[in-house]
Residue, then its C-alpha position, 0 to 999 in steps of 0.5 A: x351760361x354758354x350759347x350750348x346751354x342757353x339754347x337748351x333752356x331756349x326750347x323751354x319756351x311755350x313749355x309748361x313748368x308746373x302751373x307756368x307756360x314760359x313765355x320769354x327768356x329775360x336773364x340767363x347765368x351759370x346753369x340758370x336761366x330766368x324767364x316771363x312766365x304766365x300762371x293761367x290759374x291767377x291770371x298773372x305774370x311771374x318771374x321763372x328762375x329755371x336750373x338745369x339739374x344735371x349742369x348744377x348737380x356737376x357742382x355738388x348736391x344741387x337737390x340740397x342746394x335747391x331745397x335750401x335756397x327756396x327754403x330760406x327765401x320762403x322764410x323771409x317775409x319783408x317789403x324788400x325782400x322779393x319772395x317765393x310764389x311756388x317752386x319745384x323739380x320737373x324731370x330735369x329742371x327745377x324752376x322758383x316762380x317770383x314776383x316779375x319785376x318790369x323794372x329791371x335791376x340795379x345794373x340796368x339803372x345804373x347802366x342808363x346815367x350816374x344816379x341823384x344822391x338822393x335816389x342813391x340813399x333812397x335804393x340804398x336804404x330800402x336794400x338795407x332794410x331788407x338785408x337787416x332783416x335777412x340778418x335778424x333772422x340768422x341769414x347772410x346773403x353772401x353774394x350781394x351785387x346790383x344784379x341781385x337788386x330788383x327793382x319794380x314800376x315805381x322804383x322800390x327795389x327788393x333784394x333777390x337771389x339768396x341762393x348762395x345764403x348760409x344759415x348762421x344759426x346752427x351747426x349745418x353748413x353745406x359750403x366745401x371747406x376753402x370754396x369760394x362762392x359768389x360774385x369776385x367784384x363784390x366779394x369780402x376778403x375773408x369770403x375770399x379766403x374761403x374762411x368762415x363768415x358773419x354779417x359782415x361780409x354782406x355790409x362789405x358787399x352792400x359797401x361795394x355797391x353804394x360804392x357803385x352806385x356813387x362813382x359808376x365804378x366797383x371798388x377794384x376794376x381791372x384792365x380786361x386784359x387782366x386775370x381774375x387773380x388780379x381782382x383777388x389780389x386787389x381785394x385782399x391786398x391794396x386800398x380801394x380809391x377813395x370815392x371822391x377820386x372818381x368824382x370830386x362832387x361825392x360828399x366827405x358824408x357818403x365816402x367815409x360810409x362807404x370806406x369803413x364798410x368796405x375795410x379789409x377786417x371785419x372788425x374795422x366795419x360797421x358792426x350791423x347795417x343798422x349802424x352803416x344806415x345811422x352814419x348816414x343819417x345826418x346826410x339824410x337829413x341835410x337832404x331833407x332840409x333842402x328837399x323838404x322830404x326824407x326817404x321812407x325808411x324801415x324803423x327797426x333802422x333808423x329812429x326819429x329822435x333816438x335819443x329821447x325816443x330811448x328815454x321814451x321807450x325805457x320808461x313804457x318797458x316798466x309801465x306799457x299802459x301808464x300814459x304819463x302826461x310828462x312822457x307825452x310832453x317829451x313826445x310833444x317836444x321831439x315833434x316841436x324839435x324837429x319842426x326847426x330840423x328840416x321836418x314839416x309838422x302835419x298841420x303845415x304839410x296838410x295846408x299843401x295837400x288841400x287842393x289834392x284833398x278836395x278832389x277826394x270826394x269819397x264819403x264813409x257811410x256812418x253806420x253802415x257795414x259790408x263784407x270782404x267780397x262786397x268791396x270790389x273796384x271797378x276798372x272805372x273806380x280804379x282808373x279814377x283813382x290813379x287819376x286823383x293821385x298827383x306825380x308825387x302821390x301815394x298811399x302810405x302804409x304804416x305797419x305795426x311792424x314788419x318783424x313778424x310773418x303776419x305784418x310783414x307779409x300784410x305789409x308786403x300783399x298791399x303793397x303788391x296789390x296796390x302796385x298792380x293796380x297801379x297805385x304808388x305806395x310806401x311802406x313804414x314800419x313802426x316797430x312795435x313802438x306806439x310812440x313812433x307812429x306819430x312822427x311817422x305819421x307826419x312823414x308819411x304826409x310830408x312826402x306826399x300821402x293822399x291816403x293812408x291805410x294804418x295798423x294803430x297801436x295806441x289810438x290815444x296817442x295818435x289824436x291828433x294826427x288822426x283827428x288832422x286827417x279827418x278835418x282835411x277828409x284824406x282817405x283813411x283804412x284802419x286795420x283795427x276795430x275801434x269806436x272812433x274811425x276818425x273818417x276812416x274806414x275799419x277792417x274787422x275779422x268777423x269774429x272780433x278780437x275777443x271771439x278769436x281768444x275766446x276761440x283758441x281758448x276753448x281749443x286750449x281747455x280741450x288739450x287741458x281737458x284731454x291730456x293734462x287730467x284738467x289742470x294745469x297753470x297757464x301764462x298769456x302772452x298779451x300786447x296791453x299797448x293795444x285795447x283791441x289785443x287787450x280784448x284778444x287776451x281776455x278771450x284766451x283766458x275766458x275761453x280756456x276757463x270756460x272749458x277747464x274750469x279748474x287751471x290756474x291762469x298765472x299771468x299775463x305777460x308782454x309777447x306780440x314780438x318775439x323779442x319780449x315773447x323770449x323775454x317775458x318767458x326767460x324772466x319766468x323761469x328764472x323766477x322758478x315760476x311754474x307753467x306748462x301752457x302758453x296762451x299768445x295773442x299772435x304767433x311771434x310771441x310765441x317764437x320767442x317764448x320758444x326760443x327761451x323754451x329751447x335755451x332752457x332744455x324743455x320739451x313739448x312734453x314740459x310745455x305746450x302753446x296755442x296762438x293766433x295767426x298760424x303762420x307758416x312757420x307756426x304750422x311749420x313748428x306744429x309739423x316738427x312736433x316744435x311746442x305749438x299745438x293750435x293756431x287760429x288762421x286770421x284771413x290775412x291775404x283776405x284782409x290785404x285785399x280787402x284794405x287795398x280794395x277800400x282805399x282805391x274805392x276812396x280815392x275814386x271818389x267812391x262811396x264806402x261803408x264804414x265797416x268791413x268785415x273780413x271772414x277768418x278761418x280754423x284753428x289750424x292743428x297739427x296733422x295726424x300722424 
């Protein structure tokens, strides 16, 4: 930004922008310009991105653009990614309010010493869990550098600024032919060229940074005294120096990673950034041998014990509910295996956790329940518990998964909220997989955990980890209701699981009543992994009966994600199985029992669904006339708030009743026309 333009935004200070009164300018670049901003109505700090639109609109249609950017980071809901709070034009300004990070960017950590190899793997690995993410979802960031890395009091770091992304899903592309846009130091040689991308110019840039963070140098530095084209034709043209060249102690492990991903042909790369994050596993474990930890990573990455894991996971593909005592001995055995890997088992780690333990003097009150707004801390209770945790200690989250809206963002809320309190946390995702919740469980404690707030997918898998934490009286919040609480406390909604069903079925059985004369044959996208969903599922299909009395129900199939949404619809139509109503326990299954919908050329007139959860973009879909005719709204910035709630009070010290019901909302409908 030049000083003419900055001064300009300068005297934005003290204005208002929307619900913000800029406070501060903290980052300026191009025609943007980042500042401290208050948001009076939420009492909070935020992060104001602000563009000049009459600087911007000299480089094309800057309303397009703007809509876009916004548009994609709104879409994407993960604990890495850093996330749209409210955005908008304003005479000539257009303004994004984000999270404010205090901790700077990754430029700025680097700036300060050479980083540790494990807080290299550990910012690295949090980066690429994000990045897979955006990637999963059909988007590429196309301008990644350490500038784009934010990173919060404790060190997490989020991705940021996906305003030069591309949707690679579609036929839209707002890019000029031959244009190059994004940061030269970090950027592709194809992207270079101005040809078309895929994933794998982001892994060049992610390259590009471990790489950086490494040696404290990017891959092609040039002489000031040089011009840009320079640093082009490095890209292009020559070999990078090898990492080790720059410092000899870099190990053969890091480097090989770091020169495949930045190779000059796509095809000479890691094929997605799972495979990047793979190859440095064995590092990462040696690492944690030493170390006696291993930094969090997301599950959808990187798998403990993947190759029984698989054999695990085949087997529950054809029988979800069949718990064979074989297949819990070849879980027992990857647990035993890893033990003599460098990875301490949950009774051993407990041991070191006792002294911490005993100062934890909460106490669940049996039988006793309470609702949402009646479980506040108090400052006292709040500073008490930042006392009671140790340096290391955290609260680990342990998510279902975080590829649906509704987890991710749960996911993404507690963190924040326990932050704001200041409560270290990490997040660990499961990834829908029932079996990985018990290493993860182990993990989670091995690196310190003094309290635990756990999305359960099997309880009869996770015994006698839970069974652990209730001998050893840790703080534990389940996000489930269930019989046996292991000590903990549960979140409810205060309609149960098969209520909500019953809900949403009843709401289906009017469309059936209204508009299909009746009648109609209906599929259920049910998750039978979990008994509470299970529960969930018997209400839609009670519910729609008890309404339309005379539809046929003519299945219940594996949804809960939207991979096996998409694939449990395929194999319907395949089979010529006829249906025209989709009932799904959540709204993900119903993302996929869409795409599949789509792929096979049929209509909202051919088929409609009702779900739970009404996400943002299950009401997105409902707007765009897009299959999904209801979707019962779950309270889940609610229950975010009420689970962080919980397990500060714990921590304190505090008396808590062992139930907690968190009130739920409407069946949300499209809007009239």
């Amino acid at each position: 930004m030049d000083d003419g333009l900055g001064k300009s935004m300068d005297r934005l200070i003290g204005k208002k922008l929307g619900d913000f009164t800029i406070i501060e300018r903290i980052g300026q670049g191009g025609s943007a310009a980042v500042y401290r901003a208050e948001q009076p109505s939420v009492k909070r700090d935020v992060a104001l991105k602000v563009i000049d639109v009459i600087a911007a609109s000299e480089h094309g249609d800057f309303y397009k653009r703007f809509e876009r950017e916004a548009a994609l980071i709104a879409s994407l809901e993960h604990t890495n990614i850093l996330t749209v709070h409210d955005y908008g034009i304003q005479g000539n300004w257009a303004y994004m309010a984000m999270r404010y990070m205090r901790g700077g960017t990754l430029k700025d950590l680097m700036k300060e010493n050479r980083l540790p190899l494990d807080r290299i793997l550990d910012i690295f690995v949090q980066i690429a869990s994000g990045l897979a993410h955006a990637h999963s979802k059909g988007i590429i960031h196309r301008d990644l550098k350490p500038a784009n890395i934010l990173l919060d009091e404790a060190g997490n770091a989020y991705l940021t600024d996906f305003g030069l992304a591309k949707i690679v899903k579609g036929d839209e592309d707002s890019t000029q032919s031959g244009q190059i846009v994004g940061t030269i130091t970090n950027m592709a040689p194809e992207q270079l060229r101005g040809e078309s991308l895929d994933h794998r110019a982001d892994i060049y840039g992610l390259g590009t940074i471990l790489y950086e963070m490494a040696t404290g140098e990017t891959p092609f530095a040039v002489d000031k005294s040089k011009d840009i084209v320079s640093l082009i034709y490095h890209h292009l043209e020559t070999d990078p120096t090898p990492p080790s060249t720059h410092d000899a102690s870099i190990v053969p492990e890091l480097e090989a990673t770091i020169m495949k991903a930045i190779a000059k042909r796509p095809d000479q790369r890691f094929n997605t950034i799972a495979e990047m994050v793979e190859s440095l596993t064995p590092l990462r474990a040696k690492l944690s041998t030493s170390a006696g930890s291993l930094p969090a990573v997301d599950g959808s990455l990187v798998e403990i014990a993947e190759h029984t894991n698989s054999l695990i996971r085949e087997k529950t593909k054809s029988s979800r509910l069949n718990l064979d005592p074989i297949w819990v001995t070849v879980v027992a055995a990857v647990i035993v295996i890893a033990l003599f890997a460098g990875v301490v088992v949950l009774n051993d780690v407990m041991t070191t956790a006792d002294d911490e333990s005993s100062r934890l003097t909460h106490t669940v009150l049996t039988g006793v329940s309470a609702t949402s707004s009646e479980i506040m801390p108090t400052t006292t209770q709040i500073e008490a518990a930042q006392n009671n945790l140790n340096d290391d200690g955290f609260v680990g989250i342990i998510a279902c998964t975080l590829e649906t809206e509704y987890h991710a963002t749960l996911s993404r809320e507690m963190r924040t909220f326990l932050l704001d309190a200041g409560i270290d946390n990490k997040v660990y995702d499961s990834d829908g997989e029932a079996y990985d919740q018990i290493p993860i469980l182990e993990q989670a404690m091995a690196e310190g955990a003094q309290g635990i707030i756990l999305c359960p997918l099997n309880y009869d898998l996770l015994d006698a980890p839970l069974q652990t934490i209730e001998d050893k009286q840790l703080p534990l919040v389940l996000i489930a209701r269930e019989e046996n609480l292991y000590g903990g406390v549960q979140l409810s909604s205060d309609d149960d699981n098969y209520n909500m069903g019953y809900t949403v079925g009843q709401y289906a059985g009017q469309l059936v009543q209204d508009e299909m004369n009746g009648t109609g044959q209906v599929i259920i996208l049910d998750f039978p992994e979990m008994d509470v969903i299970v529960e969930r599922a018997n209400g839609l299909e009670e519910g729609i009966l008890s309404v339309a009395s005379d539809v046929e129900i003519v299945g219940r199939y594996l949804g809960g994600i939207p991979d096996n949404g998409q694939e449990s619809v395929e194999n319907l139509l395949e089979d010529n199985i006829e249906f025209n109503m989709i009932l799904s326990i959540n709204d993900a299954g119903a993302y996929g029992a869409i795409e599949a919908l789509e792929d096979a050329d049929l209509t909202p007139d051919d088929v409609m669904i009702v779900s739970i959860d009404a996400e943002r973009q299950a009401v997105d879909y409902m707007r765009e006339g897009r299959f999904i005719r209801g979707s019962l709204s779950v309270g889940r910035e609610e229950m975010a708030q009420t689970a962080t709630n919980t397990i500060i009070q714990m921590l304190a010290g505090a008396d808590v009743p062992e139930s907690i019901l968190v009130e739920s909302g409407d069946v949300v409908t499209p809007e009239p026309e």
